[in-house]
Every structure is written in C-alpha cells, then in structure tokens.
C-alpha positions in Angstrom: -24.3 4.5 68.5 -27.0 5.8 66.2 -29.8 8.3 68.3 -33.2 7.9 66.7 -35.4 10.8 66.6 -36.6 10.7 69.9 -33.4 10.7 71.8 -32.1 13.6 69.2 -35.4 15.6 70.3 -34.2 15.0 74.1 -31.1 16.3 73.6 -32.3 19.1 71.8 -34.0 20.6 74.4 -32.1 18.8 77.4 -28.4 19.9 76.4 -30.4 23.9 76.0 -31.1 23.9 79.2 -27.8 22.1 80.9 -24.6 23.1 78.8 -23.3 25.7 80.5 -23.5 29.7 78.7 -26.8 28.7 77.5 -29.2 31.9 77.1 -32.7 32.8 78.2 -34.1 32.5 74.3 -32.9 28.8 74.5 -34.9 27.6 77.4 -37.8 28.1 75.0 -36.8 25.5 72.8 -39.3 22.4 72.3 -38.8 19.0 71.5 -39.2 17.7 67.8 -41.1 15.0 68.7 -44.5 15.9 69.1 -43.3 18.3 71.6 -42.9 15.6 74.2 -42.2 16.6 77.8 -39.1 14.6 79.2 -41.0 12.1 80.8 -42.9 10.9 77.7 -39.1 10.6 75.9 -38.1 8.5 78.8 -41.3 6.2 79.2 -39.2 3.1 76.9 -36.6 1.7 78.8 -34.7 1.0 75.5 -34.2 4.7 75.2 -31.9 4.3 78.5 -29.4 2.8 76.4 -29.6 5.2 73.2 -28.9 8.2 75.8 -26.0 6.5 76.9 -25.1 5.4 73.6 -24.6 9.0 72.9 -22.2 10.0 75.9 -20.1 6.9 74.7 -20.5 8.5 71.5 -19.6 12.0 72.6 -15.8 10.9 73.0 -15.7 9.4 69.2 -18.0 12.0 67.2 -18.5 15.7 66.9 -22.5 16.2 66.3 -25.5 14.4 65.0 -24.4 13.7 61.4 -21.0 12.4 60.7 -18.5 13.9 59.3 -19.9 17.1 60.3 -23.2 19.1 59.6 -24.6 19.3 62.7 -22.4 20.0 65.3 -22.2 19.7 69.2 -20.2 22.9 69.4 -19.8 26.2 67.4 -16.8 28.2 66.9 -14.3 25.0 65.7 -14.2 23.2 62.4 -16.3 20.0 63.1 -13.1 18.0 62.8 -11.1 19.7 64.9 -13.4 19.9 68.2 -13.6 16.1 68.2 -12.9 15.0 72.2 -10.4 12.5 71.0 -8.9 14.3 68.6 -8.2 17.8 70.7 -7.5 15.4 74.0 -4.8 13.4 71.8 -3.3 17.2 70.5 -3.2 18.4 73.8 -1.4 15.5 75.2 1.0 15.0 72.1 1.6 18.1 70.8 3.3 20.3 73.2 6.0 17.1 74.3 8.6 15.2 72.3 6.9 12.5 70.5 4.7 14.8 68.2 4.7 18.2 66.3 2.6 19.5 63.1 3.5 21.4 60.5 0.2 23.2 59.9 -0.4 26.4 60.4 -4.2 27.0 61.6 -4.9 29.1 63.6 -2.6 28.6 66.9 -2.1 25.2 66.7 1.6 26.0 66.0 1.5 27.3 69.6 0.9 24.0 71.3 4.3 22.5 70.4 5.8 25.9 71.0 4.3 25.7 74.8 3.6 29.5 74.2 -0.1 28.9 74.1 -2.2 31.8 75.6 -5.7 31.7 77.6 -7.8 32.8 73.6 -5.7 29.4 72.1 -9.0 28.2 70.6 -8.0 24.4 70.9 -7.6 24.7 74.3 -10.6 26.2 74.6 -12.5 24.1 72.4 -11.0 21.3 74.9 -12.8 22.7 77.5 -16.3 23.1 76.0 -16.1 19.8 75.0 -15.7 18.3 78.5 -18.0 20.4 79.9 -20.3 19.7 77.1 -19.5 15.6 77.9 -20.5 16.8 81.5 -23.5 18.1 81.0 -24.9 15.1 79.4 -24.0 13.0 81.9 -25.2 14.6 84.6 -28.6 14.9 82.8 -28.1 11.2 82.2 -27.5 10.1 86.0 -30.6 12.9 86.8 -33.1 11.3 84.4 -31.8 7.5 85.7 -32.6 8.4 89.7 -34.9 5.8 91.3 -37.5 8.7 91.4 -37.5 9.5 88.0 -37.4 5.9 86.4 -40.5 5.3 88.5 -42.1 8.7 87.7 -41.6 7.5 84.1 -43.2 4.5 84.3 -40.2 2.1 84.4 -40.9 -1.3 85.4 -39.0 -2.6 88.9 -37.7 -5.6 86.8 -36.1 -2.7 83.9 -34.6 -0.5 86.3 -31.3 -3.0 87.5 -30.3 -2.6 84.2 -30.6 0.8 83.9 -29.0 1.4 87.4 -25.8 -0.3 85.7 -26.1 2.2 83.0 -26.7 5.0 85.5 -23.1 3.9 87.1 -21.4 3.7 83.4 -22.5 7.3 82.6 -21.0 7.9 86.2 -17.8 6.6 84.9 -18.0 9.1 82.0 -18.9 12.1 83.7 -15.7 11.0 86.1 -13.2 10.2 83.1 -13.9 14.0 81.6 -13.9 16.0 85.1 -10.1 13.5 85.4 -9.4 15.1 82.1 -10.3 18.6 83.0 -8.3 18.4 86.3 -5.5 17.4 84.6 -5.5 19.8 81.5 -7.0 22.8 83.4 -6.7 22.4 87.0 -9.7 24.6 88.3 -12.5 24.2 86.1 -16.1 25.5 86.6 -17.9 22.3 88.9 -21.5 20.9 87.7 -23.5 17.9 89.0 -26.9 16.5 88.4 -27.8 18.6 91.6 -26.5 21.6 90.1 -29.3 24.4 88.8 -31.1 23.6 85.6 -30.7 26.4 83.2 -29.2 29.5 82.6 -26.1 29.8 85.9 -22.3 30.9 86.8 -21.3 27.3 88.3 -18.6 27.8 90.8 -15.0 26.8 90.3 -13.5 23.5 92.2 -9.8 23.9 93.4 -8.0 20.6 91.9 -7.4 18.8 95.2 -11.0 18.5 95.7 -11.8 17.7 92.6 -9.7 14.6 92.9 -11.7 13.7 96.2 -14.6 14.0 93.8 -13.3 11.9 91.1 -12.1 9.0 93.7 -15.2 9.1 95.4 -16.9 8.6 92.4 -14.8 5.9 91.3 -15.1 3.9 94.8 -18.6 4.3 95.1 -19.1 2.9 91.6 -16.9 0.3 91.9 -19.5 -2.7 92.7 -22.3 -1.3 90.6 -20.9 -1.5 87.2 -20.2 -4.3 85.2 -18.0 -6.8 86.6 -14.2 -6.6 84.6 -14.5 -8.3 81.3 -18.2 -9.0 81.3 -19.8 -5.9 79.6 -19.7 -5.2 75.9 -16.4 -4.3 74.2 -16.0 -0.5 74.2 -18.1 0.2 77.7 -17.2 0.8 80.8 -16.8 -2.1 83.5 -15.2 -2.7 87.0 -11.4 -2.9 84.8 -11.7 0.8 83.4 -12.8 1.9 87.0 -10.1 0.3 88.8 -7.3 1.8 85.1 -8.8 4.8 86.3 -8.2 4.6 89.4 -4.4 3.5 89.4 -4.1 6.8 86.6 -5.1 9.1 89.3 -3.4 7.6 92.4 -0.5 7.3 89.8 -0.5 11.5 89.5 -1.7 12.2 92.8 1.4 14.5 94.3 0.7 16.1 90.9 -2.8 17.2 91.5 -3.1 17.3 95.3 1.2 17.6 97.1 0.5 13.9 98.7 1.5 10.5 96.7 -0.6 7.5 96.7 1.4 4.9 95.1 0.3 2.6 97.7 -2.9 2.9 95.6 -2.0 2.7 92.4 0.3 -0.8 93.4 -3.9 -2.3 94.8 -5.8 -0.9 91.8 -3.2 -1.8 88.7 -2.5 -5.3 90.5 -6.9 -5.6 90.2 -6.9 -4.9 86.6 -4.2 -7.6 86.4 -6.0 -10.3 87.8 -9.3 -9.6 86.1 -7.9 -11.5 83.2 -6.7 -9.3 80.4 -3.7 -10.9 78.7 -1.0 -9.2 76.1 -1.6 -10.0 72.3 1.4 -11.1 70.9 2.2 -8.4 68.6 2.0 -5.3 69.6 1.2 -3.9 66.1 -2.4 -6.0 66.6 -3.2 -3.1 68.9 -3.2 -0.3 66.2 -5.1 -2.2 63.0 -8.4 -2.0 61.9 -9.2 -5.1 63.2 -8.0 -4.3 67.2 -11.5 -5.2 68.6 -11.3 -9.2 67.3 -7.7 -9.6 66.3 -6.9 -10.5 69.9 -6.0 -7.0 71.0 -9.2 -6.9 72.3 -8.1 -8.9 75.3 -5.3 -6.1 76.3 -7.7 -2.8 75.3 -9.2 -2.5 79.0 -11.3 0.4 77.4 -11.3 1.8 74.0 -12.7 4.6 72.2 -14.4 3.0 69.2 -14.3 4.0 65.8 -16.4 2.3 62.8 -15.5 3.7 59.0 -19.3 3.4 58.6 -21.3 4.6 61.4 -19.1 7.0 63.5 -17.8 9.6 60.5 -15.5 11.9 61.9 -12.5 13.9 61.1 -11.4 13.4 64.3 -9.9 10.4 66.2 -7.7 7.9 64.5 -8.9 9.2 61.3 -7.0 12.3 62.1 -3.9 10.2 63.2 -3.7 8.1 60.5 -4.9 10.6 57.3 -2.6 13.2 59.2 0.7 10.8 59.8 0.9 10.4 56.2 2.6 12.3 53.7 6.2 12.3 51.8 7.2 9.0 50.4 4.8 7.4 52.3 1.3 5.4 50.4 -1.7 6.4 51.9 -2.9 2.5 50.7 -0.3 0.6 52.6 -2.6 2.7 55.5 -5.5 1.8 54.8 -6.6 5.8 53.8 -7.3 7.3 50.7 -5.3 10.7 51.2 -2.0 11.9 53.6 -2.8 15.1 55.1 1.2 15.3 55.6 1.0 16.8 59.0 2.0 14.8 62.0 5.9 13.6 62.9 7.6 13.2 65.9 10.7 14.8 67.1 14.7 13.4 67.0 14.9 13.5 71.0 12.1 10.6 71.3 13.6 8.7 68.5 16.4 8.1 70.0 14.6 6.5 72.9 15.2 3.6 71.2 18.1 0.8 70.3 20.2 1.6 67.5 21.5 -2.0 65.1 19.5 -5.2 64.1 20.8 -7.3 67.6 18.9 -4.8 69.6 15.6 -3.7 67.3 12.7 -2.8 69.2 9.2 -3.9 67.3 7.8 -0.9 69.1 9.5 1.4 66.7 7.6 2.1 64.1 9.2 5.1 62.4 9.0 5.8 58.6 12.5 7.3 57.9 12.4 6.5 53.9 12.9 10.4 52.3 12.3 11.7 55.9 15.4 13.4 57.2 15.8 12.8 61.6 16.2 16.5 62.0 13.3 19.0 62.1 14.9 22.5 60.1 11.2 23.7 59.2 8.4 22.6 61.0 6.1 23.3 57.9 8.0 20.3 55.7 6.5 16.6 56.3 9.8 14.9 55.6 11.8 17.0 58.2 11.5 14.3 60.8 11.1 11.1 61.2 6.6 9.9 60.5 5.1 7.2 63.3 3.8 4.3 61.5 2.1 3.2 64.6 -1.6 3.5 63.2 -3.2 1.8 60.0 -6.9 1.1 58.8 -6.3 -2.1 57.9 -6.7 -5.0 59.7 -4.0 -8.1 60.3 -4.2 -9.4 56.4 -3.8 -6.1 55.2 -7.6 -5.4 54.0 -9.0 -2.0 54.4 -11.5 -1.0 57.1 -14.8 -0.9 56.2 -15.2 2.4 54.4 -14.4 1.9 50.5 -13.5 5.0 50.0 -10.8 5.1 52.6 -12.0 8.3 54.3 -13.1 6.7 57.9 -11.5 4.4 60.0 -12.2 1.6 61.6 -9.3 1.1 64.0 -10.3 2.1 67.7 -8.1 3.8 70.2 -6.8 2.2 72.9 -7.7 4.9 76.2 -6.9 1.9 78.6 -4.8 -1.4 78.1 -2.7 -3.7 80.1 0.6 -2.3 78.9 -0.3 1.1 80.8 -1.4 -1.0 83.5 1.9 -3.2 83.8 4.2 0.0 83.8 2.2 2.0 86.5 2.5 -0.8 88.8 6.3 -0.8 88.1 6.5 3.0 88.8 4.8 2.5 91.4 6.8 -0.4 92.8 9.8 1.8 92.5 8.6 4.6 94.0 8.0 2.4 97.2 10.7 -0.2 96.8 8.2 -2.8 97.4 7.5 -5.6 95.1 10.1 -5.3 93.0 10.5 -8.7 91.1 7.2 -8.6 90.2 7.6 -5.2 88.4 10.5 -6.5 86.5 7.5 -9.8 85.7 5.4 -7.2 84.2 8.3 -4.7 82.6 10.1 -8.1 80.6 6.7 -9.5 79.5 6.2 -6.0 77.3 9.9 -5.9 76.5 10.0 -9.7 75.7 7.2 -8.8 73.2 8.9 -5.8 71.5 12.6 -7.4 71.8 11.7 -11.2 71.0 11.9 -14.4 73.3 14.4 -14.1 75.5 15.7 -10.5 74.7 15.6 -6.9 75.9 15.3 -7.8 79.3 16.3 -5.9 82.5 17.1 -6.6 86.3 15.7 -4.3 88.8 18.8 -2.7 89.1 17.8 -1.0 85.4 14.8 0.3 86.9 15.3 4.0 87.7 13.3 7.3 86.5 15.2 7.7 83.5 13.9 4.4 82.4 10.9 4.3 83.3 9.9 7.5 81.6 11.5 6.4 78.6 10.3 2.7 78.8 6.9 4.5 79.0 7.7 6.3 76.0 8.8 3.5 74.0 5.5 1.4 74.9 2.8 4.0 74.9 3.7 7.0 72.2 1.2 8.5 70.8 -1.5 7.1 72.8 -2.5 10.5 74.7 0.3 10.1 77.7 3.3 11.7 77.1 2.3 15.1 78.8 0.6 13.9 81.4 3.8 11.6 81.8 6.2 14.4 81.9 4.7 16.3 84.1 5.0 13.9 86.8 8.4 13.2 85.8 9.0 17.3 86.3 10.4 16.8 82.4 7.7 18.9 80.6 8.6 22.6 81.0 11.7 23.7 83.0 13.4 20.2 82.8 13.0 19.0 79.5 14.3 20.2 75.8 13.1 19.1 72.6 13.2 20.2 68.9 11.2 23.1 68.8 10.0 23.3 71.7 9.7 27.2 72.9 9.5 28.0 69.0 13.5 27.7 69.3 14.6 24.9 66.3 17.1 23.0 69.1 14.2 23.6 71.8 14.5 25.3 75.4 12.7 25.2 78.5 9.9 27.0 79.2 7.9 28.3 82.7 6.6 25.9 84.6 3.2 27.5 85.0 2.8 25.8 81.9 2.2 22.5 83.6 -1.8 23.3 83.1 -3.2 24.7 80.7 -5.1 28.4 81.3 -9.3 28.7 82.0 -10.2 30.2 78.2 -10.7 33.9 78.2 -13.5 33.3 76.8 -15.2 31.9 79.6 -13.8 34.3 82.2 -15.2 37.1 80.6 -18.8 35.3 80.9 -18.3 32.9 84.8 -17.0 36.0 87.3 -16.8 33.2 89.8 -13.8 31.7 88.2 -9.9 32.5 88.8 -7.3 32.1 86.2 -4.5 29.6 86.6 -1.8 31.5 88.2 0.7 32.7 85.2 -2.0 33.5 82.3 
C-alpha cells in the first residue's frame, strides 16, 4: 500500500483543496512533482490502483510514514487518530466488554458515557471519516468516464478502473455508514460537491441511509464478484455484509425495520462460499490471511509489521491488552502497554466449569482480580487474550522487533453474517431452523462436536445479544449492538459505567455521539445532536 512520489504529490495538492476546513493560503499549494497538473498525475493507469491503494490504506495508517512523522491530521498523537483504532475505542469503550485505565486527555470519559461535544477522540473520529471522504470522492471524480479519457486512458484500461471506481465507492459508503451511526447528522460531501474552500450542508440520518443503500445497490454488479478479488478489497460479499449491517439497524437510524432485508443480503454472503475455520482462535493470529481464516474474513482491515507501521489498529489492541502477569512474547509484542480489560458483567456472559467451557473465552485471569476497584490498575479485571502477533506455530509476525503487527482485523466475517440472519429470523419468525443451522455451527465450534447447542425455543433477545457478545467481542460491535437492543444507556449497567464503580444508566441522548464543537463553531449550517 506504498504511494510513490507521484501519488503523494496528488494528494498533496488534491486533499488541500477537498478536505473540508481547508483555507484560501492552501489552494496555492503545488504538486512536488514537477508541478504536474492533475491530469499529467493521472496519465498511467497503474497510478489508479496506487490512489486506491491509499483509501484502503487510510483505514490501517495514520500519514505518509509509518509510525508517524507525517500525519493525515493535526491536533491527535499519530497513534491515536488511527481510523481503526479510534472506530474500535468508540465502539468498545463506552459498553461492557472494554474500559482503559489511562488517563489522556478524555479518554476516561468514553467508558464513563459523560463525553462532551470538545471530547477530542470523538472528534478526531470525525475528521478522520470525513478525511476518508474526501479521498474518495476525489477518487470516484478523477475515475469518471470523462476524465479517464481526458487523461488519456486507453478504452481497454478503463474496465478495470471502473471496478476500482466502484470499490472506492464502497469506501466512501462504509465511512458515511460509520458517520451515521456514530454521529447521526454529519456534514454531506460528494464528488459533485464544490472544490475548495465551503460549509457543506448537513444530511438528517434517514437520508443518509437512503444514500448509503443506494450506493450499495447500485454498486452491487460492478465490483468484484464475492470471493474473486484480492484478499483485503472490497467485492460483491462486503457489499451485500454491508448491506445486511444496515438493514440489520435500520429502525435505529430511520423508525422503519427492514429485517426482511437483512434475512436476502446475509443469506447472499452465505452462499458466496465463505466457510468457518475450525478454530476460532485462527481468526485473531498473525497468520489470519493464510491460516484458513481467510475463508471466514469477508473483509479485513490489513495490517503488515513491515509496511503499514502504526500505533494504531491491532498493534494498539494487542501492545495495549497486555500488562500484569501477562508475557508480552507469548503475544507476539515486545512491550504491554497495560491498558485495556474488560468488565465483570461481560464475563459472565459465559459458562462457568470444564463440562460447559466455551473456546470463545479467552480471558487472562492469572494475578487479575474479576472486579474493577480502580480503573487505573491493569489487574483490576479480567485482560482479553483474544489477539496475538503470532501466527498458528507460535512464530512472531514479521517485525523482529515486535513493535508492529501483522495480524489483520476482521471488519466483516461469516460469524457476523450467521447471527444477523438469526436476529433477523427472530425478529420475523420466519426461517427459524435454519437460524438455529447457522447459531449451532458457531456454537458447535466454540463448545466442541456435539455440544453447546440450542433449539429455537433458546432463541430470544437476551440470547442473542449475548450470543453476539460471546462470538464477536472486541471486534468493533458491541455499541452498535446495544443500541439496537435499547441496552446501551437507560437500559444497561456495567462497572463503571457513568464514572459510578457498580455502573448506572445514563441519558439516552447518548445513543450518538455529539457534532465536535469544533466544527460548529466553523460549519453554521450544521445542528447539534439534540442533548449536547
């Protein structure tokens, strides 16, 4: 995912003129290269697929040189304004399967849920999407018929880049999914929006779902068909995930269900060809893109110890879930940053005694005490062995020094897939034995041949929202999860949760997060969510 010159010289005078907040002295800048115009940047088709190489990039790095040095953003350490690693706090952090004991800035405030509209990591959220945004839409404006031919592009080049064109589609419509369901109401660009310094204009969520859907749909038959583009891009599987994800929290975003949907898009993904690996641990090494994983991970986020250096992502996890008792080497890492744990309430999600153990849980409870007493002490509560930089023999990833990881995160898989179509099978009492097919296969895997399985009689909303927690913790769901289960805010108590040690419910304005203060003050054409 390495830019060359030329592409870095794009963006450096692209992104100036397209990120929004950007100022008049910017829309001076020049290219690097020779100051080329855009059209001379764009006259080799193999730059296509470095451009898009770096909004696939964009969800795993932070800037130009990894670790940090030359960053996409200002005003956030490097490796904290990471996409993955501020989507995966934001999800994790303010619900029952994670807390942290640092103390910078207000990142104590997102397990709290007491967060306010100048919370810098939800801000810093929020540039990021945009930022991810921005590129795409000058992608998918650069890739128009008109412009590939302006640029010289040979007819028999642009098919391919037309399927790029659609990917970077994709992209732009996972982040704006992202920002409707962390923020609501955010500011709405496209690549037909202004280029240059403007006060876009805010999209109300239900809309915004339209836009996502119709996105989706339309590029449906133009990207890659499921399973036949590279590992780690997008193809028809992640639109259809996609897809079942937002039918899934429709009534959420827009008062009207559409589990009808999600039962036609999740059963699609199923018959594309993606199969379980047989150990669910396979999903979290080092080695998840060839150790058979691969065929469950419907779209990761990809991480190489080498060539995508970042404090963020699953270097964060892992470097961060480590501390106490616990050796950094059996991890695969050099260090524990001793900061990450998860709360009693979501451990006892699962079986107590040998007869009923669950290969799911994968707690480290050696010199870790199950109750949280001070937040700022690693072994008060139980650490999540769930990620490791090493791969199935035990070898570390490909960093010596055991800084970066390779171990890629799993955004999409078939074990998200199988329990959406059972939620949504519930939800409309319609193909009921075939939910309890998918909901044994995972349990059956966890439990061991033959055991931990249910009838649909088990199947109810405690279940499945526990059953979802057991499967998919610490994978960036749990919020989103709660929410629709109305178990995040006024319905739901954890350790800590309100700053209160035995937690307490909190308002449920709280369900989305607020429009940063920082960019109200600048954008009079937006509102703020209702309660900041």
């Amino acid at each position: 995912m390495n830019m060359n010159n030329k592409i870095k010289s794009f963006f450096l005078i692209f992104l100036s003129l397209t990120v929004l907040g950007s100022c008049e002295s910017e829309l001076d800048l020049q290219p690097e290269d020779n100051r080329k115009v855009p059209g001379q940047l764009l006259d080799d088709s193999a730059a296509y697929k470095q451009f898009l190489a770096k909004l696939y990039a964009g969800l795993a790095v932070s800037g130009q040189e990894g670790p940090a040095g030359n960053p996409d953003l200002l005003g956030l350490d490097e490796g904290f304004s990471q996409y993955m690693r501020l989507y995966w706090m934001l999800q994790e952090l303010p619900t029952d399967e994670a807390l942290i004991g640092w103390n910078d800035g207000t990142i104590a405030d997102l397990h709290g849920q007491n967060w306010t509209s100048g919370n810098e990591f939800i801000r810093t959220m929020y540039s990021r999407i945009l930022y991810q945004i921005a590129q795409a839409n000058e992608y998918i404006r650069q890739s128009s018929d008109a412009n590939l031919s302006a640029n010289g592009i040979e007819e028999s080049e642009m098919a391919e880049i037309q399927q790029f064109r659609a990917e970077a589609r994709f992209l732009r419509a996972l982040s704006y999914y992202h920002a409707m369901d962390l923020y609501g109401n955010p500011p709405f660009i496209t690549e037909d929006s202004p280029v240059g310094a403007f006060l876009p204009e805010q999209i109300q969520r239900a809309e915004l779902f339209d836009y996502i859907e119709s996105e989706l749909l339309d590029i449906e038959g133009k990207v890659v068909a499921a399973g036949q583009n590279e590992y780690g891009r997008a193809d028809q599987a992640a639109v259809w995930t996609l897809l079942a994800k937002l039918y899934l929290n429709a009534e959420v975003y827009t008062g009207t269900p559409r589990y009808d949907d999600v039962l036609t898009y999740s059963q699609k993904v199923i018959d594309a060809g993606f199969t379980l690996v047989d150990d669910y641990q396979k999903l979290f090494l080092a080695d998840n893109d060839v150790n058979g994983a691969q065929n469950e991970i419907i779209f990761p986020i990809r991480f190489d110890g080498l060539n995508t250096n970042s404090y963020g992502g699953l270097t964060f996890i892992i470097h961060a879930s480590v501390g106490g008792d616990m050796d950094p080497e059996e991890f695969g890492v050099n260090s524990g940053w001793a900061g990450l744990r998860t709360t009693p309430e979501f451990v006892s999600l699962f079986p107590d005694g040998a007869d009923s153990a669950d290969e799911r849980e994968m707690f480290y409870t050696e010199g870790q005490s199950l109750e949280i007493n001070s937040i700022s002490s690693f072994t008060d509560g139980y650490a999540v062995g769930k990620y490791k930089n090493v791969d199935v023999n035990g070898n570390q990833g490909s960093d010596a020094t055991g800084e970066h990881v390779d171990t890629d995160f799993p955004l999409f898989r078939l074990g998200d897939v199988y329990l959406m179509y059972a939620e949504a099978a519930f939800r409309t009492n319609t193909n009921m034995s075939q939910a309890v097919d998918y909901i044994n296969e995972l349990r059956e895997r966890a439990y061991g041949e033959g055991n931990g399985l249910i009838s649909a009689s088990a199947i109810n909303n405690n279940f499945l929202i526990n059953e979802r927690g057991r499967e998919l913790y610490w994978e960036a769901h749990r919020r989103t999860d709660l929410i629709r289960f109305n178990r995040f805010t006024e319905n739901g108590v954890w350790a800590w949760k309100g700053d209160v040690p035995q937690g307490t419910t909190t308002a449920p304005y709280r369900n989305i997060f607020p429009i940063p203060a920082s960019d109200l003050g600048v954008n009079t054409n937006l509102t703020q969510n209702p309660g900041y």
